[in-house]
C-alpha positions in Angstrom: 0.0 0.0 0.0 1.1 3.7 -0.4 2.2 5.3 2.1 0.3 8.8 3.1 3.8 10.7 2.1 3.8 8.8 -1.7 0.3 9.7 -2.2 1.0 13.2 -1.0 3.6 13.2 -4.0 1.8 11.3 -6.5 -0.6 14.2 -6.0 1.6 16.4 -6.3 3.0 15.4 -9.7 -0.6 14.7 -11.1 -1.4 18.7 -10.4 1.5 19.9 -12.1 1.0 17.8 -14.7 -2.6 19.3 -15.6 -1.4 22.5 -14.5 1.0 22.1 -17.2 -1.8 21.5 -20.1 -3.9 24.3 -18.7 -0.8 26.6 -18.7 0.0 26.0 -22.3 -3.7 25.4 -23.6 -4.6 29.2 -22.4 -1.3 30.2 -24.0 -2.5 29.1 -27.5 -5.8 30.5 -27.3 -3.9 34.3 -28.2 -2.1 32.5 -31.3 -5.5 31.1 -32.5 -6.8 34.1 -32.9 -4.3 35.5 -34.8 -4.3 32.9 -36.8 -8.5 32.9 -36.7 -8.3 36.9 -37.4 -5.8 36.9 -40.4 -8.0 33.0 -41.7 -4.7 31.4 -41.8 -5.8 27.8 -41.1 -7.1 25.5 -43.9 -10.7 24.4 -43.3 -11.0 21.3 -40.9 -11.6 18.3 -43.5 -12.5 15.4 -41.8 -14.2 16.7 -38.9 -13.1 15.4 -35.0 -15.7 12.7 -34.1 -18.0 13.9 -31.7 -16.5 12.3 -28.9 -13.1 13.4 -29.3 -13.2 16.0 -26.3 -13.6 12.7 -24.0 -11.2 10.7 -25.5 -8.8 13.7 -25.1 -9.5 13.2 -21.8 -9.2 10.1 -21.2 -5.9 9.3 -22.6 -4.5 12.3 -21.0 -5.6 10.9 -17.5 -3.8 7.8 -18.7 -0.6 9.4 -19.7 -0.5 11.1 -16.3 -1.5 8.1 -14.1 1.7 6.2 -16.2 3.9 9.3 -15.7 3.6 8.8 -12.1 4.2 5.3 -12.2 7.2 5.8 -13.7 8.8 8.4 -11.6 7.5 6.0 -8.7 9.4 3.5 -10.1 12.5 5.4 -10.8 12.7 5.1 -14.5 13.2 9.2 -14.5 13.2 11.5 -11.9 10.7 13.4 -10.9 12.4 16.8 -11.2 11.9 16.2 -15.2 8.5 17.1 -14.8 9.3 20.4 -12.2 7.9 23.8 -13.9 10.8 26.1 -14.9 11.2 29.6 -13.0 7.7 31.9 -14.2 9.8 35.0 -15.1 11.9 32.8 -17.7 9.0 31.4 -19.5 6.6 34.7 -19.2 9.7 36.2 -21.1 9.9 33.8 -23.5 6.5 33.9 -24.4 6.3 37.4 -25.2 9.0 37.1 -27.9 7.2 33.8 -29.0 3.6 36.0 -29.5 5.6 37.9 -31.8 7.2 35.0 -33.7 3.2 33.6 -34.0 2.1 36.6 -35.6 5.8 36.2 -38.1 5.0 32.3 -38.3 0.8 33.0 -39.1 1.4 35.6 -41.8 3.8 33.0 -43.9 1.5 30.5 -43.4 -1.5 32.5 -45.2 0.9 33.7 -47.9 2.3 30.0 -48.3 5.4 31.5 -47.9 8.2 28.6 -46.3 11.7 29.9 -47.7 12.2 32.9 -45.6 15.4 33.4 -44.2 17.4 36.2 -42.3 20.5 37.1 -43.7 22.8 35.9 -40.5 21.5 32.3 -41.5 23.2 32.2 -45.2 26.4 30.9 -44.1 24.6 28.4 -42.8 22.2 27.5 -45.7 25.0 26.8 -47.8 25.7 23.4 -47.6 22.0 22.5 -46.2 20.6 19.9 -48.4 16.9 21.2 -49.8 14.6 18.8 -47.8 15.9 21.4 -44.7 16.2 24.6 -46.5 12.8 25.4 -45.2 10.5 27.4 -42.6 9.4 24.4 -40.7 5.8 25.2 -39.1 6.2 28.9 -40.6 8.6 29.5 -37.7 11.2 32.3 -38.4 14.6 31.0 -39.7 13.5 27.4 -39.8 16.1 25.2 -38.0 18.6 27.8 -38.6 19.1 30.8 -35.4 20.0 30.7 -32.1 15.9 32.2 -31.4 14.3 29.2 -32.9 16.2 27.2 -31.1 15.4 29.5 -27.6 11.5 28.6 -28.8 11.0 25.6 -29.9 10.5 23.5 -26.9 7.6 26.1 -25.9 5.8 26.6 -29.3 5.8 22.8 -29.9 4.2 22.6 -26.0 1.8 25.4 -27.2 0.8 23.7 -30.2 -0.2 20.0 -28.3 -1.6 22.1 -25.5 1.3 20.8 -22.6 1.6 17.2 -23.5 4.8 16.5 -25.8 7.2 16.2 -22.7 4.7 13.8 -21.2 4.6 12.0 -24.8 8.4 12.4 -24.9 8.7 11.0 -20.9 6.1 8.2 -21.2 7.3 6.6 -24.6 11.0 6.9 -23.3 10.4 4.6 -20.4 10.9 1.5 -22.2 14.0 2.7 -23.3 15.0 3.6 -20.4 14.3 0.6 -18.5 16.5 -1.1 -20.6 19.5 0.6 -20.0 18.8 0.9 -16.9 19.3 -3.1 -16.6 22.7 -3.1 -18.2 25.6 -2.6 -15.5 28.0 -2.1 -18.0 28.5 1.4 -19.8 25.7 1.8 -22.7 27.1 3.6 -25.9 24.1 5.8 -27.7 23.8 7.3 -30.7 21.2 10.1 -30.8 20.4 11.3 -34.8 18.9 14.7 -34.7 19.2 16.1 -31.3 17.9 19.1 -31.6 17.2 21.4 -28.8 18.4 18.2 -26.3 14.7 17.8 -24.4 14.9 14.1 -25.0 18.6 14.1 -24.1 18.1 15.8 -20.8 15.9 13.0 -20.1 18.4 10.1 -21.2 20.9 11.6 -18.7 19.2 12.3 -15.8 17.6 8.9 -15.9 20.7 6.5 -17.0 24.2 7.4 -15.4 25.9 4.4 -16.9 25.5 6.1 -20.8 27.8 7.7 -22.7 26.1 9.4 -25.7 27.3 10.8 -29.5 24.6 13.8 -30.2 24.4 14.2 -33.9 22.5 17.4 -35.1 22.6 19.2 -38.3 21.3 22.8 -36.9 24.6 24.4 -35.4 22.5 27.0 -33.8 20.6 24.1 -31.8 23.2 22.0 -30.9 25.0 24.8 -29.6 21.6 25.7 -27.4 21.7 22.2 -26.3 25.0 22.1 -25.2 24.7 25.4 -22.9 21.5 23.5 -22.0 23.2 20.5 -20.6 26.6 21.9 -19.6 26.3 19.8 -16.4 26.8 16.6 -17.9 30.4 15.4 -19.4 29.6 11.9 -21.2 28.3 13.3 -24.0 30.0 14.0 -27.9 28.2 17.2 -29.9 28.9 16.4 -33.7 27.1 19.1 -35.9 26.4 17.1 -39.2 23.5 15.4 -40.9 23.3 11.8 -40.1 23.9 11.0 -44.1 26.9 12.2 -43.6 28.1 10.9 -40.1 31.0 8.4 -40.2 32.0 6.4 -37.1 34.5 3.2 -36.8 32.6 2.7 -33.2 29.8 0.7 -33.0 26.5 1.1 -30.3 24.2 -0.4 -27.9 21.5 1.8 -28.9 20.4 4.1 -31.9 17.9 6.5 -31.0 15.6 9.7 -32.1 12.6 11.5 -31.1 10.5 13.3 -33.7 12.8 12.9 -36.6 11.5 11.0 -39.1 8.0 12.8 -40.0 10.4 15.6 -41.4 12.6 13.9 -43.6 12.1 12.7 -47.4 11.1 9.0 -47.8 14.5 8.3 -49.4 15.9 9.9 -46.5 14.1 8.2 -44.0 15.1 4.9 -45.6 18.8 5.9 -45.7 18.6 7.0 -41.9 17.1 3.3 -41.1 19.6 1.2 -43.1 22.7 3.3 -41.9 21.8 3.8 -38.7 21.5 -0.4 -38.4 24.5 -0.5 -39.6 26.2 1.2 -36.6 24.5 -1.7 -33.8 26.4 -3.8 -32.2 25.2 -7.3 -31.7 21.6 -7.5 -29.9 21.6 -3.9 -29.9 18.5 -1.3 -29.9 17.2 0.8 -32.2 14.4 2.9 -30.7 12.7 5.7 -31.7 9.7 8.1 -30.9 7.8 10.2 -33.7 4.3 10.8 -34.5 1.4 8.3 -34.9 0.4 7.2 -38.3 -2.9 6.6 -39.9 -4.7 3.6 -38.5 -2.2 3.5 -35.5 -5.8 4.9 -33.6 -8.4 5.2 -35.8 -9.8 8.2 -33.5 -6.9 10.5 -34.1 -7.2 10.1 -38.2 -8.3 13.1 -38.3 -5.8 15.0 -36.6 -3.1 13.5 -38.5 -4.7 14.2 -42.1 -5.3 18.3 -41.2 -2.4 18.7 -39.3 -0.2 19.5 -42.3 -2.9 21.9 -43.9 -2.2 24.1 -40.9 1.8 23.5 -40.0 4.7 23.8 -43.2 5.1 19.7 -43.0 6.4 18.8 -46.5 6.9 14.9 -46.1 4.0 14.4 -43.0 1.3 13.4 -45.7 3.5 10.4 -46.6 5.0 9.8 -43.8 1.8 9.2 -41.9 1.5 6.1 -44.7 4.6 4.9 -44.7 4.5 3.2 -41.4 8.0 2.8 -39.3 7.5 -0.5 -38.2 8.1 -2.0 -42.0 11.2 0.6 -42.1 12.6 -0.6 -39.1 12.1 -4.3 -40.1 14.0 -3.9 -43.4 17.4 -4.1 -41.7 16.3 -5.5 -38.0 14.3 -7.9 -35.8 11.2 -5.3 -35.1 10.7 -5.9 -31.6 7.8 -3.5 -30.0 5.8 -0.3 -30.3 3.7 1.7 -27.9 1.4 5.0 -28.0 1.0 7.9 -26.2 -1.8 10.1 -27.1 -0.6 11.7 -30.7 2.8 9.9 -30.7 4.7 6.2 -31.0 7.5 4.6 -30.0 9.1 1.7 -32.7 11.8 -0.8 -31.4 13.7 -3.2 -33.2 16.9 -5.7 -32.5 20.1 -6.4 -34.5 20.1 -10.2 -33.4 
């Protein structure tokens, strides 16, 4: 049985959790009426069943309950789910208003291929599935800014659940790793902004990880961003392009693969399995895809009408567990609201 100080806790985190959605749900209702005012948005084809509110519900109560669990059972700790200081994030979301009204008046003028002049250098050698304005934002991939928003606008936009996503899907992961006593090499293709980095390190001591990331400006933010921690390698590259004689116990991404090319995706799969060793894991987290839950279709068919998501409309029927499959033993998948996990093994 729980004890009365566990419960105390497990309340605790439940709160902030839905604390958290109703933070960043009022946050977005500002930037849908911008977008509402200047009739930015693409009309809503199909329509949300009528139960979707409930279901929303529902598996958000599950996510949280699992959360919990989790932290309960020390997969990650529960400072992973802590809200960050108010005056940071009230900041921050002033400059991010401004970059909603930036980001809304591409999107109406279907305009994706907008760049400063700072970010040139930088564009150079970009191939041209990434010389783009990702979800309208200002400079794409491609500034320091971008990289200082991103973990809030993505927040904003599923209303306070994609570090619970993130968290939730990771625990699988993370139990394994967690059962190996000897040191756990990982190899993490498109970093980013590090949120699902943070996580692997303050959950798994024994890892040492290689952090591939093409953006310079968000490698750079994720490095300041987890300055603490000494067991990790930055390598600014495309993962085409990464070369390694070292081989690892895990290859692993989160939210990668909707925003690559097909061809890309298939090269990241077949030289990524390349790089396992024996019995190794390839796990990674992205969004779901049609017929993963039939009561989410919906979502996933207008979701690039409304958000600059070149290659989502075929990556939503181009399923991950046959990628994963062409090169290893697929092994397992899970859900969490809008996103999956995939795992495979090189046996």
């Amino acid at each position: 049985m729980q004890t009365y100080k566990n419960r105390i806790e497990d309340t605790s985190l439940q709160l902030i959790n839905y604390a958290r959605v109703a933070l960043y749900t009022v946050e977005s209702f500002p930037i849908l009426a911008i977008k509402k005012l200047l009739k930015a948005n693409a009309p809503m084809d199909p329509m949300p069943p009528e139960n979707h509110q409930k279901l929303l519900k529902q598996t958000l109560d599950g996510l949280i309950e699992q959360d919990i669990v989790n932290v309960r059972q020390g997969l990650y700790p529960r400072e992973l789910l802590y809200p960050e200081k108010p005056q940071k994030h009230i900041c921050r979301y002033k400059e991010l208003l401004i970059d909603a009204l930036k980001a809304t008046l591409r999107q109406k003028n279907k305009k994706h291929k907008e760049f400063s002049e700072h970010t040139e250098p930088l564009l150079k050698d970009m191939p041209e599935y990434y010389k783009r304005n990702f979800h309208y934002q200002t400079d794409g991939y491609l500034s320091s800014k971008s990289a200082e928003l991103y973990s809030h606008q993505t927040e904003i936009l599923f209303k306070g659940t994609i570090a619970l996503m993130r968290r939730v899907l990771m625990a699988e992961l993370i139990r394994h790793i967690q059962a190996r006593k000897t040191p756990v090499r990982i190899l993490e293709i498109g970093g980013g902004a590090g949120e699902a980095t943070e996580i692997l390190l303050k959950s798994c001591p024994n890892i040492e990880v290689v952090f591939v990331e093409p953006s310079k400006p968000y490698m750079e933010f994720a490095k300041n961003k987890l300055s603490e921690f000494n067991n990790i390698e930055y390598v600014n590259d495309f993962f085409e392009n990464y070369q390694s004689r070292k081989k690892f116990d895990v290859v692993f991404s989160s939210f990668l693969f909707h925003e690559l090319p097909l061809e890309v995706r298939r090269t990241v799969f077949s030289k990524s399995s390349k790089l396992l060793k024996k019995n190794a894991i390839s796990f990674h987290i992205d969004s779901l895809q049609l017929n993963d839950n039939q009561e989410f279709n919906w979502a996933l068919i207008q979701f690039p009408k409304d958000f600059h998501e070149p290659f989502y409309a075929n990556y939503i029927k181009t399923p991950l567990e046959e990628l994963i499959s062409n090169d290893l033993s697929f092994n397992s998948n899970q859900q969490a609201f809008l996103s999956k996990s995939v795992m495979a093994l090189n046996l």
